[in-house]
N, C-alpha and C positions, 0 to 999 in steps of 0.2 A: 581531595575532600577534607574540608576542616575537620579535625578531631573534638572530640564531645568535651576535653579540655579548655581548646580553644573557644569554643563555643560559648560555655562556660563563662570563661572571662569576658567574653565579649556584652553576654546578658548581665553580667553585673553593673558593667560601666552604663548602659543604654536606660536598666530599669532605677526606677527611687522608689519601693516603698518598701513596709516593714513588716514582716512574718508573724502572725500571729505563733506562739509557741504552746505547744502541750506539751506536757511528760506524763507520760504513763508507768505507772508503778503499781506494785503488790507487796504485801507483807510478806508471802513465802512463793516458793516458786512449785512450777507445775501445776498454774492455774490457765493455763493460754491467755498468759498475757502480749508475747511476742505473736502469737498470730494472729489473737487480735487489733494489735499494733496495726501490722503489714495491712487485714482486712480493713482497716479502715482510713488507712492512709490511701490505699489502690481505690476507696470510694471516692475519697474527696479528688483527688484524681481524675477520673473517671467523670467528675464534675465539671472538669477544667480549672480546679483550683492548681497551681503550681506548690509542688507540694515535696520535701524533703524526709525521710525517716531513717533516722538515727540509731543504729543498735548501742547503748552506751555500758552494755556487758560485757566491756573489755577485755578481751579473754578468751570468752567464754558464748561470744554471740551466737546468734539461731537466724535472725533474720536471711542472713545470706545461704543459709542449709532450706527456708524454708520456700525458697527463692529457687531453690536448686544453681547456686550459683558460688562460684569460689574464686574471689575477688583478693588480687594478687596484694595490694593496700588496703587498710583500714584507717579508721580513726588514731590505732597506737600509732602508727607510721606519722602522721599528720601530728600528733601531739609530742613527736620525740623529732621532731624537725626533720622528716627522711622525707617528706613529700606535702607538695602545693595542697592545699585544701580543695582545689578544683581537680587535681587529680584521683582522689580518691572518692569521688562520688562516681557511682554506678547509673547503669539504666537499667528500671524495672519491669514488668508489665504497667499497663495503661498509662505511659509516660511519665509512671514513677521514678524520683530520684531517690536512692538510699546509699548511706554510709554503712558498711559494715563494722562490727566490733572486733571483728579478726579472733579464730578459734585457738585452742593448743597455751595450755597452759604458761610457755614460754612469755605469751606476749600480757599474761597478769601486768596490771602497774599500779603504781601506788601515785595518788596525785602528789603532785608539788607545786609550789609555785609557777615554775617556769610550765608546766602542762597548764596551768590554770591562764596564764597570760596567753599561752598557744589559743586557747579556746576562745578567749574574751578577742585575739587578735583574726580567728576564722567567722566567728558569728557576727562582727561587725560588715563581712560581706554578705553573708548569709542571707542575714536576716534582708539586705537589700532586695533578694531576687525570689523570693517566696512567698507564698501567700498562706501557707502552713509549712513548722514544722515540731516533730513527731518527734521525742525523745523515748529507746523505747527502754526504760533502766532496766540494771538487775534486782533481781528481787533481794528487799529489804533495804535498809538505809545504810548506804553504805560513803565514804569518806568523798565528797568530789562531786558524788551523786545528788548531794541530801543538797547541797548548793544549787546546782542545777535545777532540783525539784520547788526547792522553793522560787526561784528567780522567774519562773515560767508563768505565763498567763494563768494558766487552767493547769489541775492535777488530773488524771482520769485514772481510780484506784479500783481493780480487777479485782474480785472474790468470787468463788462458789459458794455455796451454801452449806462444803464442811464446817464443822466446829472451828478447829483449825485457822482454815482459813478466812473465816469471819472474825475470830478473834485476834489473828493479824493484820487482819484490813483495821480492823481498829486501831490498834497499836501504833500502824503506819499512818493511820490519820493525827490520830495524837500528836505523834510525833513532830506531824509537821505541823498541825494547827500550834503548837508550844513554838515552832520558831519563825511560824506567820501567822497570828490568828485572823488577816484577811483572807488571806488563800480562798480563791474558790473552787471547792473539788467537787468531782460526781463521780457518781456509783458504777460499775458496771459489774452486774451479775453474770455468771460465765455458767455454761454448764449445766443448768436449770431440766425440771424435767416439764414446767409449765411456768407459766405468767406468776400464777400464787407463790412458788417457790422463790422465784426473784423479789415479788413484793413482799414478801417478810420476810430474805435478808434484807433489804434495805431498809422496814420494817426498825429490825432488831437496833442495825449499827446508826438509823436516823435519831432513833431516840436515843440512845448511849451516847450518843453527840450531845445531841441538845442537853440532855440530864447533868454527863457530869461536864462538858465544857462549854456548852452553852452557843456550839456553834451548828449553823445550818449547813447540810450536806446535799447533793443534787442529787436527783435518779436520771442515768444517763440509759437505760433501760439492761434491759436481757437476754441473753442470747441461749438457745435450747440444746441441750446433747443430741448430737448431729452426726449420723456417723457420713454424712458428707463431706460435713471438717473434718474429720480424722485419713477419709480418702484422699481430699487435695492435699494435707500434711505429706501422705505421703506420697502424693505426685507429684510435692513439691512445687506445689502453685497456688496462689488465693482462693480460697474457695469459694469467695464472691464473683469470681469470674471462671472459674470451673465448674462449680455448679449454680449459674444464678438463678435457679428458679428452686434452689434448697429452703429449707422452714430458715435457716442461719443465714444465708445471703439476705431472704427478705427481711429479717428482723433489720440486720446492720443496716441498709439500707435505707429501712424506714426511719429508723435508731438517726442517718445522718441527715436525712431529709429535715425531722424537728429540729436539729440540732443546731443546722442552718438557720432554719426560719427564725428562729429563738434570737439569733445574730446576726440581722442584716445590715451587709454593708462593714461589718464589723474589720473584717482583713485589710478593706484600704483605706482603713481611716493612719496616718501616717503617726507612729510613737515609737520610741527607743525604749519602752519602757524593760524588757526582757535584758537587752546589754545592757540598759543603766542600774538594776535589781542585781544584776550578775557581777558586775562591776563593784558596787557598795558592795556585796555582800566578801568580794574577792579581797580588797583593800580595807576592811573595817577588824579584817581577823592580826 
C-alpha cells in the first residue's frame, strides 16, 4: 500500500492551484483559539475543501493534544532539516491534514534565516495542493510569527469579552494594521454567554479601529460557552463532530456557511500572492 508520504508527493505533482491562507491569532492566550482553529478547519473539510492546519506554537502546540494524537514529527523537524515537509503532515478527522507544532519545551526555536527559507521552500508546494490553509499562531506577536501573520490572505483574531482580552485583541490588531494597513481581519468572539455579548465586543474593538486608526474590521461572528466544547476538549476530538447538534457546532457551522458564500469561487482563482508577501517580507529585512 502506498504510504500517505508518498501519496502526498504524488498530489503535488498532479494538482496546480493555490491555497488560500488564514492565520489565526490572539493577543493573549487561553481564549480557544487552538480549538477553534481545529473546529474550523475539520468544517471546511467536512466541505470537501482540501484543507491543511498548522500548529505554529513551536514548542508549545495543542492542536495534536486536541487531536488526541502524538505525532513523532513536527514543523521544528521540517524547519531544522530532519525531515521532507510531506512527512510530517498528519491525518485528522474528516480528511483533515495537520502539521503539528511538536510539545516540550526542548523543541523552543528561535527563527533565522535558514528556518525562514526552510518555510518559503515547503509553502511553495503547499500552497500547490490546498484549497485552505490554517495557520494556528501562538498567542501574541511573536519573532517569525508576526511575518507569517502579515503575508497571509485574511487574519482571524479570537477574543472573549474579558477586559483583558479585548484589550489585547486590540493591541494585536494594531500591531498588525502599523505593519499592513491592508490586511483584512475579522472578529471572532469566543466564549460569549449570548449574541449581545459578542455584538459589543465587536461593538467596542470596531469602533477603536475606526477612531484611532481608521481602519475597518470584519465580524466573523460568536461562539457560546458550551460545556460541550469543554467535553470534546477532553475527549480529545472536534466538537463539531462529537457533538454536532451542540449550540457551538451549530454557530461554527453556520459561522462557515456565510463565510463561504461571502467568497465564491474564491480558492481556485489561481495567485502566488501568500509566498510572494512572504518572500518580500523575508528578503526586504
Amino acid at each position: 500500500m502506498m504510504d500517505q508520504a508518498q501519496a502526498l508527493r504524488n498530489h503535488m505533482l498532479s494538482k496546480q492551484k493555490t491555497a488560500k491562507v488564514i492565520t489565526v491569532v490572539s493577543g493573549k492566550g487561553g481564549v480557544g483559539k487552538s480549538n477553534f482553529s481545529l473546529n474550523w478547519a475539520v468544517a471546511l473539510s467536512s466541505k470537501g475543501y482540501r484543507t491543511l492546519l498548522i500548529d505554529m506554537d513551536i514548542g508549545m502546540g495543542n492542536v495534536h493534544i486536541l487531536l488526541g494524537e502524538n505525532p513523532k514529527q513536527s514543523i521544528f523537524h521540517y524547519l531544522k532539516g530532519q525531515a521532507a515537509i510531506e512527512d510530517i503532515i498528519h491525518k485528522g478527522p474528516a480528511d483533515l491534514d495537520f502539521i503539528s507544532g511538536g510539545s516540550g519545551l526542548n523543541n523552543l526555536m528561535e527563527w533565522q534565516s535558514e528556518e525562514m527559507k526552510q518555510m518559503l521552500k515547503g509553502f511553495e508546494k503547499l500552497q500547490k495542493i490546498y484549497d485552505y490553509i490554517i495557520f494556528d499562531m501562538g498567542a501574541g506577536a511573536t519573532a517569525g510569527g508576526i511575518e507569517l501573520t502579515i503575508a497571509a490572505d485574511e487574519v482571524f483574531v479570537v477574543a472573549t469579552s474579558e477586559p483583558t482580552s479585548i484589550m489585547d485583541a486590540y493591541s494585536m490588531m494594531k500591531f498588525i494594521h502599523l505593519k499592513d494597513p491592508d490586511k483584512t481581519m475579522l472578529l471572532l468572539c469566543n466564549r460569549v454567554r449570548n449574541d449581545s455579548e459578542g455584538t459589543a465586543v465587536m461593538q467596542r474593538l470596531k469602533t477603536a479601529m475606526q477612531r484611532f486608526l481608521n481602519k475597518e474590521i470584519y465580524y466573523l461572528g460568536n461562539l457560546p460557552e458550551d460545556q460541550n466544547v469543554r467535553k470534546a476538549v477532553s475527549a480529545q476530538y472536534p466538537f463539531i463532530l462529537q457533538f454536532p447538534a451542540a449550540a457551538g457546532s451549530k454557530k461554527l457551522k453556520s459561522m462557515v456557511e456565510a463565510y463561504l458564500d461571502n467568497r465564491p469561487g474564491e480558492t481556485l482563482k489561481a495567485s502566488n500572492r501568500f509566498l510572494k508577501r512572504l518572500t518580500s517580507i523575508f528578503y526586504s529585512k
